[in-house]
N, C-alpha and C positions, 0 to 999 in steps of 0.2 A: 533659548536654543541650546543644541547640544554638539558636542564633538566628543567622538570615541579614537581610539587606538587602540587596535584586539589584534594580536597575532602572534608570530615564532620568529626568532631571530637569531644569528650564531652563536650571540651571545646567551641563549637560553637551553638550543640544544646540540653546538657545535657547528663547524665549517660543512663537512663532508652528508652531516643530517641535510642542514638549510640547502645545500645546492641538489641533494635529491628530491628533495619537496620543490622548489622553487622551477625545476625541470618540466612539470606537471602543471604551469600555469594552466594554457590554453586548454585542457581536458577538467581544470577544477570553475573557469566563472560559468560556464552553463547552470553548475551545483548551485557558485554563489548566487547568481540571479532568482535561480527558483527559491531556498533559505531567506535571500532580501524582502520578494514578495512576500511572502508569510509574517510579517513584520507585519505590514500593513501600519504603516505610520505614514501619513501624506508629507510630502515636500522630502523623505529620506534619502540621501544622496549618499553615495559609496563609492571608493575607487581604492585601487590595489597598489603599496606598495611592495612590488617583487622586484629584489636585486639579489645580486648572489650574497649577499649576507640575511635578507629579511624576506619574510613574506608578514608580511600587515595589512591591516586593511585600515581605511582612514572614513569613519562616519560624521555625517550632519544631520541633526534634524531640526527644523523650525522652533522659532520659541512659542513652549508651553507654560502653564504655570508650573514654578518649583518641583511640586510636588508629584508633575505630572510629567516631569523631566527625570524624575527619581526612576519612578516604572517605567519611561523609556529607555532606558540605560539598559536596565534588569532582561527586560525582554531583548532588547538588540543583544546583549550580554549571551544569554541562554541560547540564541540563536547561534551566535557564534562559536560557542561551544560545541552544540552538535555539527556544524561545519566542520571544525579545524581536527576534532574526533575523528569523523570521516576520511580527509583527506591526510592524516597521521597514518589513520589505519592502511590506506591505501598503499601505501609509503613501506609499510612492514613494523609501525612506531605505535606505542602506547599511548594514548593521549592524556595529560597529564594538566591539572589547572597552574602548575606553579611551571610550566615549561611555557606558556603565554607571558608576554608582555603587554600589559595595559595602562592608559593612561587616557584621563578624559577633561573639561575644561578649554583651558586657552594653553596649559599643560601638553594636549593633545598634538594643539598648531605648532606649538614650539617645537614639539618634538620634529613631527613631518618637513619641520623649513631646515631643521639642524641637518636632517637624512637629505634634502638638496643641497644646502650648502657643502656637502663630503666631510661632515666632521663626526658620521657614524663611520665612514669607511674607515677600512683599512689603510691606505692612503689620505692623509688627512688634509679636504679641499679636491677631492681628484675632481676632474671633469666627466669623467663616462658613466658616473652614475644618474645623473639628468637624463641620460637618453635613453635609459633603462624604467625610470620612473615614469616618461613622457610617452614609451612603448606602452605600458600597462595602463594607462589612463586614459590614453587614446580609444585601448580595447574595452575599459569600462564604459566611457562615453557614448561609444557603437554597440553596447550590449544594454545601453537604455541604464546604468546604474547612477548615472550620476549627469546633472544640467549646467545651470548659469552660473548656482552658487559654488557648487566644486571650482569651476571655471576661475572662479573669481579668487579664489583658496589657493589654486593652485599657481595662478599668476602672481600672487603676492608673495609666493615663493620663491618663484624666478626673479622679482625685483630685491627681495632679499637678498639671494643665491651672488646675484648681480652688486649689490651694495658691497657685501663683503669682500667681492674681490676685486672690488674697487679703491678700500679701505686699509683693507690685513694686508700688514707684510709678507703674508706666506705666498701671494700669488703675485704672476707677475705684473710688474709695472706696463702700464696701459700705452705709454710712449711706447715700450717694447714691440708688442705688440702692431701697433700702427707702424713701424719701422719694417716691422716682417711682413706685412700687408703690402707696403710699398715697395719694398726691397725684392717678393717674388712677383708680381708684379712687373716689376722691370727688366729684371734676367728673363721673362717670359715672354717679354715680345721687343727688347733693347730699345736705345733712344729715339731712333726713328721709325720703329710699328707705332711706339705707342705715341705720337701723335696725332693719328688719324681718330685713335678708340675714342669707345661712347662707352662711360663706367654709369652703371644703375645699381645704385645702394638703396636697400629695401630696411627700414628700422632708422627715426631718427634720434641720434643722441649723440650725447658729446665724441665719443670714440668714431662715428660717421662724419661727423663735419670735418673732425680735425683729418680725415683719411681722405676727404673732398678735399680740403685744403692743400693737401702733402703732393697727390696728385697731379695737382692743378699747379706746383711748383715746380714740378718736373716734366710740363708739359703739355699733361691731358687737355685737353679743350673742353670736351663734354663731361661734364659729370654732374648727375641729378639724383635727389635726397629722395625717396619718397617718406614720409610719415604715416600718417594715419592712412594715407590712398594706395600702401603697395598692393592691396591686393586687387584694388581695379587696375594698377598700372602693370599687371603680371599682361595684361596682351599686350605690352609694348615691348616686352623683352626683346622681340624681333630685331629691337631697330639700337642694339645693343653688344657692344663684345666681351664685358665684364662687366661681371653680378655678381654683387656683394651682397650677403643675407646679413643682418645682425636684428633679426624681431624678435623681441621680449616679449612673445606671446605663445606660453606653453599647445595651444591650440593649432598655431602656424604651419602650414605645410605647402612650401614654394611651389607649384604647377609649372615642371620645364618642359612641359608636352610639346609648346610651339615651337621651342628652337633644340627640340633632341633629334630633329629627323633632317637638317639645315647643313648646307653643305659647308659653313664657315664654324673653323672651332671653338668654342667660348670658353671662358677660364670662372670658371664660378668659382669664390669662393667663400664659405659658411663660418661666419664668427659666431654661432649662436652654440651656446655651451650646452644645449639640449638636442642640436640640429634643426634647421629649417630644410635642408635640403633631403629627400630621399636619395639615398647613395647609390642606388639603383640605376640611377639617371647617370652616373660616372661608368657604367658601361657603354655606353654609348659613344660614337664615335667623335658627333660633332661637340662633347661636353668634356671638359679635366673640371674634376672637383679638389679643392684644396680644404681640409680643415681646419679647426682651432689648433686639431692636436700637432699636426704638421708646420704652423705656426709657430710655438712652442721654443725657446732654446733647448737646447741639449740639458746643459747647464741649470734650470729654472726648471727643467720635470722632472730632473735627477734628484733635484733639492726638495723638490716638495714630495718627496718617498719618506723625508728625513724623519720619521716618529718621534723626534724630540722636541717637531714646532709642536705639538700638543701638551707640552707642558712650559711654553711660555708663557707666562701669566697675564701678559703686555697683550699679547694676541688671542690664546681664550676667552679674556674678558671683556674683549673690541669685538668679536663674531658675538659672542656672546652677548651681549647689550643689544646689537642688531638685530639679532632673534627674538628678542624678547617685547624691542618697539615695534618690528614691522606683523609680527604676531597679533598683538596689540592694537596696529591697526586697522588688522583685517574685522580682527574681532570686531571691532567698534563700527566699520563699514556695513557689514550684515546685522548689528544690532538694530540699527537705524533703516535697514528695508526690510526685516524679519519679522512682521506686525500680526499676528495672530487678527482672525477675525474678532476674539471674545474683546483683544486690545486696543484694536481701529474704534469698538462699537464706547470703552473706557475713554480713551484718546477725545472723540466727539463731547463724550457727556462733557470733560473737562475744557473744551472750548466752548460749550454753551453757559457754561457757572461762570468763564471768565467775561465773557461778554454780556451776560446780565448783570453781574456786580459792575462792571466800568458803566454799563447804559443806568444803576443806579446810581449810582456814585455821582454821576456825571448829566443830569438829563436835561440839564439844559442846555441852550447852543451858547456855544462856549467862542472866544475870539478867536480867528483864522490860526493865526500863529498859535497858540496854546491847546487848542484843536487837534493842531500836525501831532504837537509833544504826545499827548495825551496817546493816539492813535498808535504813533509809533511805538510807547511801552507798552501795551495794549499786544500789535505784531509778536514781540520782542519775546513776550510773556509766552503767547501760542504756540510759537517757534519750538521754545524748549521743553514741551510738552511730551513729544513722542521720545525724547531722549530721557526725559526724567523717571518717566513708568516704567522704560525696556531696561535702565541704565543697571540695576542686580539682578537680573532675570539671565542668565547662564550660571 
């Protein structure tokens, strides 16, 4: 399998270039979709990063052999050249091979989780560039460029995304946080509103439980988690006066259809550092949306402007390590469901050799117990099969 990074960045051809290109999204993927067909590479998956620093584009495609991963580079390469020509020239720009930045491998994923994490911005860790990535990805997914595996690429970002600011000192402490959850919260409907409410937290993790628990100390009676089930439990919001989003799932988009038009006011509010919520929905009468960013101390988003957490070596090298395991283990996830049909049909041959050698090896009936042993290295053996063939094939 393969992964690409092709594109223009500030750092290649300036601040005031990159935001007039970057302008011009929605009028350049129509281009990119017709340029992607012409590829003709099955299972190719593409999606855009456009923020006001970069415009990139972030490629997959299936695993070939080696050498057949070589020539789809070349070709995707070539294609994207005559693209970004294009959309240069549009622009009033020369298009230029040394004014792209590229990078391909597991190289690739690092890069694209480091551009989530905010340690390409300008601000080093901000938050609003997730909702800018999550905007354009959205728009490749609805224009057919990209499926389950991008999907699965690009959630492994956000648990990154999430890891790290979990982790580094640069961002704020998660008690913080939960303290501002419950502290507006409480000034928003005082000691005695808020014991009637029914709180519905959508995303389960540690940072929900303990906001369940805080709560439920100060009060609340009802308050329910959902996990894996929020999005069948989206028609229960009815029966609800606070909703709390926190889904680590870049794909997520809360449905407040049933209680926008409801004559009691709800207090939503969205801990997901990409959004869950459409904001749209805070026009509305019977809705107040609260954010991450309104969350925030003063103090704590003032600091993280400071340009000099990037050159702590304590903290570089802690985001840094996490890029590079959870990177890693996307890779190794897609390795393992990425099976070329030439490799399903290699994969077969080698569990027919192993089960002739053990049926010789072995061909008489052997005692019950020594049987099991036998059987189980036998499994054991077939098991490590599809990970042994794919394991240098990127």
């Amino acid at each position: 399998m393969g992964f690409l990074v092709y594109g223009i960045n500030a750092k290649k051809i300036g601040n005031d270039s990159i935001l007039k290109i970057v302008s011009g999204y929605d009028a350049y993927l129509p281009m990119l979709c017709e340029k992607m067909k012409s590829v003709k590479i099955d299972g190719l998956e593409t999606t855009v990063f456009s923020t006001c620093l970069r415009y990139e584009l972030f490629i997959y495609f299936p695993d070939k052999a080696p050498k057949f991963n070589a020539i789809c580079l070349n070709k995707i390469k070539a294609v994207l050249r005559a693209f970004f020509c294009r959309i240069m020239a549009l622009n009033g720009f020369n298009f230029s091979e040394k004014d792209c930045f590229s990078l391909s491998g597991v190289g690739a994923i690092e890069h694209i989780y480091s551009v989530m994490s905010g340690f390409e911005s300008e601000d080093i860790g901000e938050i609003q560039v997730l909702c800018q990535i999550k905007k354009s990805y959205d728009m490749c997914r609805r224009s057919g460029l990209c499926a389950n595996v991008m999907k699965r690429i690009m959630s492994g970002g956000i648990a990154c995304a999430s890891k790290i600011r979990d982790k580094a000192p640069v961002f704020m402490d998660k008690n913080i946080l939960i303290k501002s959850v419950v502290k507006k919260i409480h000034s928003y409907y005082g000691d005695k509103g808020l014991l009637k409410k029914k709180v519905f937290i959508a995303g389960k993790s540690r940072t929900s439980s303990l906001i369940a628990e805080r709560l439920r100390q100060i009060g609340v009676v009802t308050v329910d988690i959902y996990g894996d089930s929020y999005e069948r439990a989206v028609k229960k919001l009815v029966n609800y006066d606070i909703l709390i989003f926190n889904v680590s799932d870049i794909g997520y988009a809360a449905d407040l259809t049933s209680v926008a038009g409801g004559t009691n006011c709800r207090l939503v509010i969205d801990l997901s550092i990409f959004r869950n919520v459409d904001h749209s929905f805070g026009e509305c009468e019977a809705i107040e949306i609260v954010t991450i960013d309104e969350l925030i101390p003063f103090k704590w988003s003032d600091a993280s402007k400071d340009s000099r957490r990037a050159d702590n070596v304590d903290f570089s090298g802690l985001a840094r390590g996490i890029v590079i395991k959870e990177a890693g283990k996307i890779v190794e996830m897609i390795k393992k469901s990425d099976i070329s049909p030439d490799l399903c049909g290699l994969i077969k041959n080698q569990i027919a050799i192993i089960e002739a050698e053990f049926a010789k090896t072995f061909p008489e009936k052997l005692p019950a117990e020594f049987a099991k042993k036998i059987e189980s290295v036998k499994k054991a053996l077939i098991k490590k099969i599809p990970a042994l063939i794919v394991k240098s094939r990127i």
